[in-house]
N, C-alpha and C positions, 0 to 999 in steps of 0.2 A: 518720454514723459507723457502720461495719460491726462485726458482731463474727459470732463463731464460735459463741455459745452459742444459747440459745431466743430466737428474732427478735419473737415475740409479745410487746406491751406493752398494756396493759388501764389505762384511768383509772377512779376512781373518785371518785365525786363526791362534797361535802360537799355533806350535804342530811338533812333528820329532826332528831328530837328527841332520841334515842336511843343507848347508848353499846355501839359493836360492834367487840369488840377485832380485830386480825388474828393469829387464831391458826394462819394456813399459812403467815408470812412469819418469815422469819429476824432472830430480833429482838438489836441489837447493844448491846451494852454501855450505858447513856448516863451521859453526862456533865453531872455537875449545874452548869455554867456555868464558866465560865475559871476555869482553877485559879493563884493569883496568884501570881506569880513564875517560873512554869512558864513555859520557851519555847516559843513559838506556830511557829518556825521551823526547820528542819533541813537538813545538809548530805548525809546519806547516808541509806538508805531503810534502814539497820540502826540508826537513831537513832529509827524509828517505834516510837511504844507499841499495843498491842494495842486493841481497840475501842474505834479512833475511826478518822474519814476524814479524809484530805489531799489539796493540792492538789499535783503534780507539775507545776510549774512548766514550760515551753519542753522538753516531752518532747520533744524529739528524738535522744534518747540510743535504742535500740533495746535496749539493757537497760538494765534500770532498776537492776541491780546494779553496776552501773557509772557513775549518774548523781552528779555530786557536785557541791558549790559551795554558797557563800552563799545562802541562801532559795530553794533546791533544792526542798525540801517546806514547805507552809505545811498546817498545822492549823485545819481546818472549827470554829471554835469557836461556843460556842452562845451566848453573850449570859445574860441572864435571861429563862427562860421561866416560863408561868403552865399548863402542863401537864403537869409533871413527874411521871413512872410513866403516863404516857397518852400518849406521844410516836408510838405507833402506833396509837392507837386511831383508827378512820378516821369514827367520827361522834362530837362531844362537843355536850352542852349548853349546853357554857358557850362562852365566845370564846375562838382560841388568839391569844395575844401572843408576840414575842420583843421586848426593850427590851435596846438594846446601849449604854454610854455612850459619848460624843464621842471618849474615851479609849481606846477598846477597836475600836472598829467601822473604823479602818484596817486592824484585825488580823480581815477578815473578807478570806479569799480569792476573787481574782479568776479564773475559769474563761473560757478561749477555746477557739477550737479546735487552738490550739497546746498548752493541754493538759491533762494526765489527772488523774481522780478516782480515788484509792485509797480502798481500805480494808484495813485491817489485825488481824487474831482470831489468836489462837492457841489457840482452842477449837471453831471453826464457819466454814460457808460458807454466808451467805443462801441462803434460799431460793427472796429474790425481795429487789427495792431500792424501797424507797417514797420516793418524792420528791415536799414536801409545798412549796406555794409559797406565798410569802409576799410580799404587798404591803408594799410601802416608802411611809411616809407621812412621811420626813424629821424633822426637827429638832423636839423636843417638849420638853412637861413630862411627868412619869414616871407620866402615868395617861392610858389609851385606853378603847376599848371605850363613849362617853359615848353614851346613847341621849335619844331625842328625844320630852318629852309631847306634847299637843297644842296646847299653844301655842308650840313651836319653842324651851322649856328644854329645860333640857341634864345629866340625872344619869348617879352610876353605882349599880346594888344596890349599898349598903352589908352591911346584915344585913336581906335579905330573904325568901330560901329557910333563910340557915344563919346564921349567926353571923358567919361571916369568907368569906363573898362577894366582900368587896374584894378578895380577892388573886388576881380573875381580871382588875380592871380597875387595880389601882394596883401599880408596879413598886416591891415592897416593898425594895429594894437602895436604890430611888434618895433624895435627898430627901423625895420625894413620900412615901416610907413614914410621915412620921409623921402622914400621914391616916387609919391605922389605931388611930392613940391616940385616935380624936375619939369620943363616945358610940355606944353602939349604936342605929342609926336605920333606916330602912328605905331609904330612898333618902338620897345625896348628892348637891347641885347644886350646879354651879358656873355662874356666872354673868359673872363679867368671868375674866380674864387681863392687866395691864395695862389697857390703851384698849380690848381685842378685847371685842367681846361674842361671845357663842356664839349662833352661828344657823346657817342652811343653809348660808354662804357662809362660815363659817369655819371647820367642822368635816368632817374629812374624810370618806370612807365606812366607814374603820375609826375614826372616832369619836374622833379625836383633833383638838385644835386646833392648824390653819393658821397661817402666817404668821408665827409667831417666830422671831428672831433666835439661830441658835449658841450657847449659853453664856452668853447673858443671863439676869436673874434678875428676877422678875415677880410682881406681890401678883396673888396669884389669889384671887376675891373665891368662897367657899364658903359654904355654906348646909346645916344644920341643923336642917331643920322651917323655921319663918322667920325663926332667927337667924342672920349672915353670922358667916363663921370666917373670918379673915382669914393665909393662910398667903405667904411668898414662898419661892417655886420657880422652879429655874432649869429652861432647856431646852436641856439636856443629852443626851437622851435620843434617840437615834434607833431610832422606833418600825415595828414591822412586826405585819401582821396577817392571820390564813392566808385565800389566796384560792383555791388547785387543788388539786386531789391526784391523783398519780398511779403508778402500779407498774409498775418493768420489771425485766424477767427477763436482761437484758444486763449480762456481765459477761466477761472473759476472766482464767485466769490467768496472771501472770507469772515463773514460774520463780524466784519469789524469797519474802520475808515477805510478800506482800500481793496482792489483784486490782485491777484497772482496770473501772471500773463508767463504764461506754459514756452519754454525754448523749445521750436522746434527740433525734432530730434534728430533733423536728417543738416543739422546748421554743424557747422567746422569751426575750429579755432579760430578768432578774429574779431575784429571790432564791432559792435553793432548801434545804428544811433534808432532807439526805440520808437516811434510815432510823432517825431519833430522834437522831441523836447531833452535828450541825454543820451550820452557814449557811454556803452558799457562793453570789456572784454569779456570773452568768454573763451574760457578755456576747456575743451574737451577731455573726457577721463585718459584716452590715452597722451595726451599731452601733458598732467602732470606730474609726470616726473623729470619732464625736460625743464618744463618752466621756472624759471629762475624767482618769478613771484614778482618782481620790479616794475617799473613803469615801460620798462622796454627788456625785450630780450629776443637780440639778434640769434639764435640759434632754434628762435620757432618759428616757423610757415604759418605766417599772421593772414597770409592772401592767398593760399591755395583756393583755387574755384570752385565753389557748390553745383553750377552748371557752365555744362561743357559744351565749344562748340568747336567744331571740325573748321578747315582751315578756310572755309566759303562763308562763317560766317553763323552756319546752319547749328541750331538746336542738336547735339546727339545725346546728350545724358540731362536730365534732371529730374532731380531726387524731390524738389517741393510741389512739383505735379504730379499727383497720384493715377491719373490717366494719362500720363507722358507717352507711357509704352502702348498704350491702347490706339492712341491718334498716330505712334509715328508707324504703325503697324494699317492702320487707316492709311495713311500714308503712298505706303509702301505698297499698299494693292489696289490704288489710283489709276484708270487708264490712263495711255500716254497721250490720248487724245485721237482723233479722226486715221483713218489710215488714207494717207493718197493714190490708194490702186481703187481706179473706177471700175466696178461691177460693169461686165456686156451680159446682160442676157441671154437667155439663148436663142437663136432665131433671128440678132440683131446681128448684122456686118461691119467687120470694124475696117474702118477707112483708111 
């Protein structure tokens, strides 16, 4: 996809410990999670509200002021996130989540390249568009982020730095919020779900547990120090967990309320939450014939990686830096440093 503005796109990695706001990017409005009863869809681009993005359905209208019809424009909605006033901070501490219910996450728009991603300000023009990707770990209960001791248990910080820690690993919306009424403790373990135990094979890489069933409902067997809390929770919950991030300068405008923010071309199937404020999938051309079109479909690589790194850790491929290959080639003809054989001159004795 071509555009007319600045062609340069810069990724930037999630990596450190450390919280570094972006303050040269054009930061839009956000939206604290679907607002209910509000329509998620529109028929003409003069029904759009101000800071937020949409999807522009089978753009093939060549003005978009004259684009009209039944779910015309669909609204990038956000789900519930656990990052909320940090939506563009590009290093956190903590894990970022979106948890979208069963209910809500049809109403996450689908992006091809038949069509376009708006955005809509009536006070500002980015300065730049962050596009933060997000792994898809399907059908859940409404707490991720489980980390792993050394014997292959399974907690979350409860109150371990702060008091309410939990509300970066449990989606306080969902059921599952009333794991915040349980004592203050330092860690929470869960232990069964059903028949699942938690171990390597059934917790994802975003730390959520594999294998449940849509809308079923589950004694999840919790733990308190070493007392079991006995709660049943449904998996309702379609959980996502951020895996890239990256900034592009690509945008055109159109003559109308709103710009068209260009996909990059070198971005893979998978979710994307636009400049703080909506998740939108996108799906690649060789990917539509597998894609089922649904809110979820186990048979596509929602999380295959756009950059790649070798098992140290290290950078070896990436496609959204267009001098990647130039610097690791820099790189690579780097002296190794000082040599430690000391020069004798000639005419000097060595001792």
């Amino acid at each position: 996809m071509k555009s007319k503005c600045v062609k340069r796109i810069a990724a930037i990695l999630l990596a450190g410990c450390s919280v570094i706001s972006l303050t040269g990017c054009g930061i839009f409005e956000t939206l604290s999670g679907n607002a209910s009863g509000k329509p998620t869809s529109f028929s003409t681009v003069d029904e759009l509200e101000s800071g937020k993005a949409y999807v522009w359905k089978n753009a093939n209208e060549s003005d978009v002021n004259k684009a009209s019809g039944s779910n015309t424009f669909q609204t990038c909605i956000t789900g519930d996130i656990n990052f909320t006033g940090k939506e563009l901070d590009e290093v956190t501490e903590n894990p970022r989540s979106i948890w979208v219910s069963d209910e809500a996450d049809e109403k996450i728009p689908t992006v091809t390249s038949k069509d376009k991603l708006l955005y809509v300000s009536d006070t500002e023009v980015p300065d730049s568009i962050v596009f933060e990707r997000f792994a898809d770990y399907g059908y859940t209960i409404g707490v991720s982020n489980f980390i792993a001791d050394g014997g292959d248990h399974y907690y979350i910080p409860f109150a371990q730095s702060s008091e309410d820690d939990y509300k970066y690993y449990i989606d306080l919306k969902s059921d599952a919020g009333a794991l915040s009424k349980l004592q203050s403790i330092t860690k929470l373990y869960l232990d069964k779900v059903g028949d699942t135990k938690l171990s390597k094979k059934t917790v994802s890489d975003g730390g959520t547990v594999l294998g449940l069933q849509k809308g079923k409902s589950y004694a999840c067997e919790f733990y308190t120090g070493t007392y079991y809390q006995d709660f049943k929770l449904k998996a309702n919950i379609h959980s996502f967990g951020s895996l890239e991030r990256f900034v592009s300068y690509d945008f055109d405008f159109l003559h109308s309320n709103c710009i068209a923010i260009t996909i990059p071309d070198y971005f893979k199937t998978g979710y994307y939450f636009v400049n703080g404020v909506g998740l939108f999938r996108y799906v690649a051309d060789e990917d539509l014939d597998t894609y089922n079109g649904e809110a979820y479909d186990e048979n596509v690589d929602w999380n295959d990686p756009i950059i790649i790194y070798d098992e140290n850790g290290s950078v070896i491929s990436d496609p959204s830096d267009p001098d990647f290959k130039e610097k690791q080639e820099e790189t690579e003809m780097e002296p190794e440093g000082d040599s430690d054989v000391t020069e004798v001159k000639e005419g000097e004795a060595s001792e």
